[in-house]
VMD Tcl script that builds the backbone (N, CA, C; Angstrom):
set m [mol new atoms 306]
animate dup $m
set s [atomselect $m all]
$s set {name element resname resid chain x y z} {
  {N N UNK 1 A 55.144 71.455 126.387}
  {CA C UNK 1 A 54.094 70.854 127.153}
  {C C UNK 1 A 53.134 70.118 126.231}
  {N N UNK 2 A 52.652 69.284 126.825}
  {CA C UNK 2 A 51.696 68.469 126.043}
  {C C UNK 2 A 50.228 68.399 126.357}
  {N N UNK 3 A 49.454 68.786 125.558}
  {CA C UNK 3 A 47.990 68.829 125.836}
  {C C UNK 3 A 47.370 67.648 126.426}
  {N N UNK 4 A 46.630 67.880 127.504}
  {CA C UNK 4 A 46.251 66.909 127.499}
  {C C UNK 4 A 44.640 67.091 127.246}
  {N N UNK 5 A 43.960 65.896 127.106}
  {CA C UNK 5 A 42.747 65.926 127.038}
  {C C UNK 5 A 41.874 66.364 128.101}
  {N N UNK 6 A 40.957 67.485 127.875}
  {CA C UNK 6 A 40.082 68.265 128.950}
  {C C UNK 6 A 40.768 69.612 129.126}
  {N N UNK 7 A 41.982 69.571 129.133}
  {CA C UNK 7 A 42.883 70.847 129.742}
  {C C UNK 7 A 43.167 71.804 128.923}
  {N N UNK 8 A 42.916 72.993 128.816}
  {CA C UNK 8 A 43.303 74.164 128.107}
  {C C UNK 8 A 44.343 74.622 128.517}
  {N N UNK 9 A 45.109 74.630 127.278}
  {CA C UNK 9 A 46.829 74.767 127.419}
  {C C UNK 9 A 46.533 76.515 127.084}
  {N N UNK 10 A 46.852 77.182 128.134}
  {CA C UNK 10 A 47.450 78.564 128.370}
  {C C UNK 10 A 48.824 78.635 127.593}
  {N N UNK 11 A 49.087 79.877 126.928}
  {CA C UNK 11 A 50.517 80.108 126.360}
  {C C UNK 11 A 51.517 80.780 127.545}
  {N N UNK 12 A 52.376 80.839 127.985}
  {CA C UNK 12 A 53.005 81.439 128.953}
  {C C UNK 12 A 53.235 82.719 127.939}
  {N N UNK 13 A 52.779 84.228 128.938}
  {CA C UNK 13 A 52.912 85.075 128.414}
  {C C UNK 13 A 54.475 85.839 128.922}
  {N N UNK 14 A 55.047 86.546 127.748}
  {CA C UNK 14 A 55.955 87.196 128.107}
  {C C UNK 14 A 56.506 88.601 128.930}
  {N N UNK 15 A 56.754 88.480 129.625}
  {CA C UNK 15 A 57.348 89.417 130.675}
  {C C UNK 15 A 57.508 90.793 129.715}
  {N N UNK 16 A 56.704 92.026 130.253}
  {CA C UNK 16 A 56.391 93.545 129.743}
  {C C UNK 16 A 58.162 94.076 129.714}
  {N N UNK 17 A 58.354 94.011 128.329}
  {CA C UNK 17 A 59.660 95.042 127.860}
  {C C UNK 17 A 59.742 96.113 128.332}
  {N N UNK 18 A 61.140 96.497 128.403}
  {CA C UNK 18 A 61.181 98.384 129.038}
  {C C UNK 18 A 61.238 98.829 127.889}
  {N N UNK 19 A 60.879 100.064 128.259}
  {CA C UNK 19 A 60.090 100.980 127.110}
  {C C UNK 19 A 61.625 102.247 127.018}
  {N N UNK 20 A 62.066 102.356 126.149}
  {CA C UNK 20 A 63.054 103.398 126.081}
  {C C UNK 20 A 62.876 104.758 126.456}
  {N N UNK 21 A 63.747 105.424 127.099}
  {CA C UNK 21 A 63.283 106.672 127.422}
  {C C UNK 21 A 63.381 107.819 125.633}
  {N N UNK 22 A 62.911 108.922 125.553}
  {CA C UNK 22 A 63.016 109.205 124.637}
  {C C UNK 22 A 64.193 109.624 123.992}
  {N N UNK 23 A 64.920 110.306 125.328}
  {CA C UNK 23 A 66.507 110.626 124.441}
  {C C UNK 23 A 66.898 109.181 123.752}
  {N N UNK 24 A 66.783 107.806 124.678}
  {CA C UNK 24 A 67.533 106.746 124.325}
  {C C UNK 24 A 67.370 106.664 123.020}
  {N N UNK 25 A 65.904 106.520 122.909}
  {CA C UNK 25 A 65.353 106.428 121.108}
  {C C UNK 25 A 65.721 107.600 120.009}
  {N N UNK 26 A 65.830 108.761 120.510}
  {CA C UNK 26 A 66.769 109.705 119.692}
  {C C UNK 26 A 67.895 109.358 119.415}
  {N N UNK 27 A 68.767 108.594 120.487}
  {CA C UNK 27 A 69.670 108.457 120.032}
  {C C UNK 27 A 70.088 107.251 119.451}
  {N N UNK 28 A 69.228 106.329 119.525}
  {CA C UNK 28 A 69.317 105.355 118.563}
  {C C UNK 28 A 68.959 105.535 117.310}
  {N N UNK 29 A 67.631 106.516 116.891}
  {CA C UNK 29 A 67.198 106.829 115.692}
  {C C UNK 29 A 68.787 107.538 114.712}
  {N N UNK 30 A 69.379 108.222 115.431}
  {CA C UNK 30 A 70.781 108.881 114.943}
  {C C UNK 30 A 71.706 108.516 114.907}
  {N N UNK 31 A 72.001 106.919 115.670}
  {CA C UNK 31 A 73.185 105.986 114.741}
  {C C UNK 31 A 72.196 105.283 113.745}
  {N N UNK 32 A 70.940 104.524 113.887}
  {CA C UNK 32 A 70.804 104.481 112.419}
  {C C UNK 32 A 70.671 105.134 111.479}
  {N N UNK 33 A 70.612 106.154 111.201}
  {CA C UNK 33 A 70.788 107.272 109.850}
  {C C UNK 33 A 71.970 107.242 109.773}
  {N N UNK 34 A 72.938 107.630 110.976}
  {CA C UNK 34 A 74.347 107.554 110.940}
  {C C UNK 34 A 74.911 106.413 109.802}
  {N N UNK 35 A 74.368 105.356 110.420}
  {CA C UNK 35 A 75.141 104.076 109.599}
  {C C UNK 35 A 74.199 104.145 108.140}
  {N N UNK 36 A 73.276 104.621 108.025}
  {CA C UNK 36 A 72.254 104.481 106.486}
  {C C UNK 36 A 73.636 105.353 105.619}
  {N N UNK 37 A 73.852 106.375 106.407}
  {CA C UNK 37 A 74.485 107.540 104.828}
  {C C UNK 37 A 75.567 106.924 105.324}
  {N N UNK 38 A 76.327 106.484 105.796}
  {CA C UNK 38 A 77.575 105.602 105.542}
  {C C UNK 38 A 77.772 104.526 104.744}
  {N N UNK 39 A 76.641 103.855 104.994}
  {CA C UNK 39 A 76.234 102.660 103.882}
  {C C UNK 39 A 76.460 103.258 102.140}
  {N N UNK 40 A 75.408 104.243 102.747}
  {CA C UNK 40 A 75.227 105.152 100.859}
  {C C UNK 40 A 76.574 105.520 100.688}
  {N N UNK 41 A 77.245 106.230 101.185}
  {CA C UNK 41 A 78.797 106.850 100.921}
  {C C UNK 41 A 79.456 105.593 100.221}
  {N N UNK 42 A 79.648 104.848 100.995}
  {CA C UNK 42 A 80.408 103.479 100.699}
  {C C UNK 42 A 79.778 102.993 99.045}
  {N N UNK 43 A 78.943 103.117 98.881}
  {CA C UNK 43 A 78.197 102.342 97.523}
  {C C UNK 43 A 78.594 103.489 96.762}
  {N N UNK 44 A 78.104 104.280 96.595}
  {CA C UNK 44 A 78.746 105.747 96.007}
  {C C UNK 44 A 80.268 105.442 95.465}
  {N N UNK 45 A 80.842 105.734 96.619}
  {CA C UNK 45 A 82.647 105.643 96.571}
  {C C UNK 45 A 82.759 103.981 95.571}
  {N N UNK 46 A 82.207 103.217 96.016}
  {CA C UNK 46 A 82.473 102.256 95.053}
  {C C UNK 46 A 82.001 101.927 93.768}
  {N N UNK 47 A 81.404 103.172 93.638}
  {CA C UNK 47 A 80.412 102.864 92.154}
  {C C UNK 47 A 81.240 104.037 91.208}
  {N N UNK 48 A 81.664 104.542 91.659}
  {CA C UNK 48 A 82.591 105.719 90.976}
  {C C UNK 48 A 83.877 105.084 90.587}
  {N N UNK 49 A 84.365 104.393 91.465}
  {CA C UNK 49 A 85.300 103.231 91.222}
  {C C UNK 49 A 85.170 102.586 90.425}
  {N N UNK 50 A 84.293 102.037 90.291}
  {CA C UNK 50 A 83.682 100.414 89.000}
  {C C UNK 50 A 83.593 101.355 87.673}
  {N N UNK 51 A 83.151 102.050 87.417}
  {CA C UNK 51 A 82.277 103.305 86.383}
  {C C UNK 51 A 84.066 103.542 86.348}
  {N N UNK 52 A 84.938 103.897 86.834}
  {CA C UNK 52 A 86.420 104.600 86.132}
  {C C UNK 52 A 87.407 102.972 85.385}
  {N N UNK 53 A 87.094 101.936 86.861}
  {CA C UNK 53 A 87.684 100.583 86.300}
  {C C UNK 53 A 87.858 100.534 84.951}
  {N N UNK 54 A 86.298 100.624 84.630}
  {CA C UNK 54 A 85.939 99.902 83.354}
  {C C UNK 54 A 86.494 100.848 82.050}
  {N N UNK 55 A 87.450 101.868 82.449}
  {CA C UNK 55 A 87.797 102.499 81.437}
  {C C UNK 55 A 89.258 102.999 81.782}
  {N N UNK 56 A 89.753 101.735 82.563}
  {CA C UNK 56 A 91.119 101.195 82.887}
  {C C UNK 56 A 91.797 102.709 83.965}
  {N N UNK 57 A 91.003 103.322 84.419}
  {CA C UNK 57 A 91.216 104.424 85.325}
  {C C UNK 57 A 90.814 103.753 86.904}
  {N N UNK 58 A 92.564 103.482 87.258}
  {CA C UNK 58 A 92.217 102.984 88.883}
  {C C UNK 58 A 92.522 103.906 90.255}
  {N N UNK 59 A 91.632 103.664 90.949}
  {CA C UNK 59 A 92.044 104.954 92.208}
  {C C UNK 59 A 92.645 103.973 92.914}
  {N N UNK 60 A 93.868 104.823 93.815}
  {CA C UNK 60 A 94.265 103.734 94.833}
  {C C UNK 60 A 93.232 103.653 96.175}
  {N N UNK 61 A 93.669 102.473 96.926}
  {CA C UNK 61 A 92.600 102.262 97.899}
  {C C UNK 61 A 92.695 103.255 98.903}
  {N N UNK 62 A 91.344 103.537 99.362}
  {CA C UNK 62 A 91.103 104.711 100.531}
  {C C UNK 62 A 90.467 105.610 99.980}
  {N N UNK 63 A 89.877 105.910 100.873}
  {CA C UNK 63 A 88.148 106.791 100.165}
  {C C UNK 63 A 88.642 108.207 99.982}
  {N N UNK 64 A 89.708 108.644 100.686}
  {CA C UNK 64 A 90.234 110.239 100.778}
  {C C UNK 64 A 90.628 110.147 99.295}
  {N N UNK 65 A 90.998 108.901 98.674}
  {CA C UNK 65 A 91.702 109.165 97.021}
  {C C UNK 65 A 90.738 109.573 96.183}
  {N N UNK 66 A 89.683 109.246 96.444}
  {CA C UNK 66 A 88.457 109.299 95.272}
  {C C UNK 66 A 88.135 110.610 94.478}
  {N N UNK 67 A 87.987 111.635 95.554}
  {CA C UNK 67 A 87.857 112.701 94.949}
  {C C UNK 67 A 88.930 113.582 94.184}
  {N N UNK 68 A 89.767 113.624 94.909}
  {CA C UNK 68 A 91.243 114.503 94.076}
  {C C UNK 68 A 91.455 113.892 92.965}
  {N N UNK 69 A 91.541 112.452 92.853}
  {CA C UNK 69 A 91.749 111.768 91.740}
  {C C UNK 69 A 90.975 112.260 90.646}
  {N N UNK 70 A 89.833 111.998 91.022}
  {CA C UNK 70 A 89.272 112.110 89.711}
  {C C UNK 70 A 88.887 113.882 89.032}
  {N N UNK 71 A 88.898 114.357 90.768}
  {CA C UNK 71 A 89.258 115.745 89.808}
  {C C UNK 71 A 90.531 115.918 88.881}
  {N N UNK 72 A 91.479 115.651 89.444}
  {CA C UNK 72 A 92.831 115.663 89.375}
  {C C UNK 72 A 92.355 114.831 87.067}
  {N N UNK 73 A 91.772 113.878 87.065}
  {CA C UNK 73 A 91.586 113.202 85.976}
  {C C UNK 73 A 90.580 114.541 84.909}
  {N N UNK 74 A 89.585 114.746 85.771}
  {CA C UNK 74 A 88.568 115.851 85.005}
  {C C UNK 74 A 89.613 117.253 84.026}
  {N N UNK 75 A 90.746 117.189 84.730}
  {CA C UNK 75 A 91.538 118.552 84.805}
  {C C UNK 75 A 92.843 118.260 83.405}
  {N N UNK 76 A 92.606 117.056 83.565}
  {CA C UNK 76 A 93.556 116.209 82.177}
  {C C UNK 76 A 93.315 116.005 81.149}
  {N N UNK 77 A 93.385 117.008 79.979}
  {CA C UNK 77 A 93.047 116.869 78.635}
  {C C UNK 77 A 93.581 115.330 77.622}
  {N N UNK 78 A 94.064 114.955 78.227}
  {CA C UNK 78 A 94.505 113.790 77.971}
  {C C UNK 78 A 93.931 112.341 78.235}
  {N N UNK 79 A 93.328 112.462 79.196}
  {CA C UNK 79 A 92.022 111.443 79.468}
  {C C UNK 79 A 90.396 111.835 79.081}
  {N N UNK 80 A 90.279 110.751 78.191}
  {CA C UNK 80 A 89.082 110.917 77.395}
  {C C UNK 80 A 88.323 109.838 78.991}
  {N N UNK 81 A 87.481 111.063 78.876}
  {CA C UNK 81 A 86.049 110.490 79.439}
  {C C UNK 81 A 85.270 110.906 79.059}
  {N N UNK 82 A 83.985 109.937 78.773}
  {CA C UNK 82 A 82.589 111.013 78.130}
  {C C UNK 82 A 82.078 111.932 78.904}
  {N N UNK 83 A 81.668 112.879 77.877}
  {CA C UNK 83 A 80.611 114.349 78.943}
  {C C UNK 83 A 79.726 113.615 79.555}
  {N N UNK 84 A 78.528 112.172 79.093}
  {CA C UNK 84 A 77.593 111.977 80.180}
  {C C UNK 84 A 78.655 111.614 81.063}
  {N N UNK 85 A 79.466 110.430 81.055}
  {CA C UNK 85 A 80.134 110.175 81.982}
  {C C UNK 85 A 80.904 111.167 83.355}
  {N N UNK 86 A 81.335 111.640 83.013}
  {CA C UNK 86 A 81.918 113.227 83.496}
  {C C UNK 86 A 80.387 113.868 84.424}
  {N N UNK 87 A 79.586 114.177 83.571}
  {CA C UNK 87 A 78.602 114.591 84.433}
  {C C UNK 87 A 77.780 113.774 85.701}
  {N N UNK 88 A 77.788 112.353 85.255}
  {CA C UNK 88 A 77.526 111.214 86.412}
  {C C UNK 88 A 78.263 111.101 87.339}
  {N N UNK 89 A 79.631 111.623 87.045}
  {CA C UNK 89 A 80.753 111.303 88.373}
  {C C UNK 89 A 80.428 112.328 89.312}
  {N N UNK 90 A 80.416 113.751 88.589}
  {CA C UNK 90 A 80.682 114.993 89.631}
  {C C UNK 90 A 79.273 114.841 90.396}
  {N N UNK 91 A 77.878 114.323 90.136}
  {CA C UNK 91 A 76.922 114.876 90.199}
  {C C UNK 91 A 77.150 113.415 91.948}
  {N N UNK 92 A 77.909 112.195 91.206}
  {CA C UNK 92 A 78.170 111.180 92.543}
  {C C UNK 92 A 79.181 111.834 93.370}
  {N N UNK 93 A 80.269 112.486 93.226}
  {CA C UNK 93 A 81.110 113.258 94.186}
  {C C UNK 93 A 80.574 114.296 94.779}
  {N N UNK 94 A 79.189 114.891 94.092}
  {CA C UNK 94 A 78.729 116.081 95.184}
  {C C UNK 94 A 78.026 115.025 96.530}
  {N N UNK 95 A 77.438 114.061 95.678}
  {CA C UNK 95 A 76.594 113.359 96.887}
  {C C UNK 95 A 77.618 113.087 98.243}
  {N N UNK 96 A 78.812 112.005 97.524}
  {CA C UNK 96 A 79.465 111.593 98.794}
  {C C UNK 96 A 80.251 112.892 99.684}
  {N N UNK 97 A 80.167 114.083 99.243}
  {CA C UNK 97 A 80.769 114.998 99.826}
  {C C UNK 97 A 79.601 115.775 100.831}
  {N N UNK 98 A 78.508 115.596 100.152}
  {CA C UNK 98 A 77.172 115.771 101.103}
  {C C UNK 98 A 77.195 114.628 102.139}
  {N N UNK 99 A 77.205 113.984 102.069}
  {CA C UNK 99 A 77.095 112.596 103.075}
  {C C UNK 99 A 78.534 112.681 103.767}
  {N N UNK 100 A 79.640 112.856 103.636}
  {CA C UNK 100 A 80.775 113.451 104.056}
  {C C UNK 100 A 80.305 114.123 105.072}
  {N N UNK 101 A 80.026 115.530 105.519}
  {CA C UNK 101 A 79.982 116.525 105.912}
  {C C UNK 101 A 78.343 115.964 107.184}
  {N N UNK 102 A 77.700 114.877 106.915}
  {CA C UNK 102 A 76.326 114.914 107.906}
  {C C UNK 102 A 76.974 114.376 109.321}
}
mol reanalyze $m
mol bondsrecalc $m
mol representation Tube
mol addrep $m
């Protein structure tokens, strides 16, 4: 619309939103957390990945591999991994196994 001269241009106001009932909002509040620690799992699982890459240790794809593997690796006197290293992984596999289980 175009102003005209003399006339006070009113904004058209918007029509009153429905207001969620509270379960609705409970239960929306609980797929987003839902999807937050899924998000985190996922970054996790892939950061444990990148961190083994780089020391030519590959998991195959699928998140169920991650953990056995690398226990399965922890349990192998034959693969040198460093103690910090070693301690950064298990301390990321307790997380995604916490986030697992919510």
């Amino acid at each position: 619309m175009l102003n005209r001269p003399g006339k006070v241009h009113k904004p058209r106001l918007l029509p009153p939103s429905l207001v969620k009932t509270l379960d609705q909002h409970n239960l929306a509040a609980m797929h987003r957390m839902r999807a937050g620690w899924i998000s985190i799992r996922v970054q996790q699982i892939n950061l444990v990945r990148a961190i083994l890459r780089e020391i030519n240790l590959v998991i195959p794809q699928g998140a169920r591999w991650v953990a056995p593997q690398v226990h399965e690796w922890f349990s192998d006197d034959s693969i040198q991994i460093a103690e910090t290293t070693r301690i950064l992984l298990f301390v990321a596999l307790a997380e995604i196994g916490q986030l697992e289980h919510r």
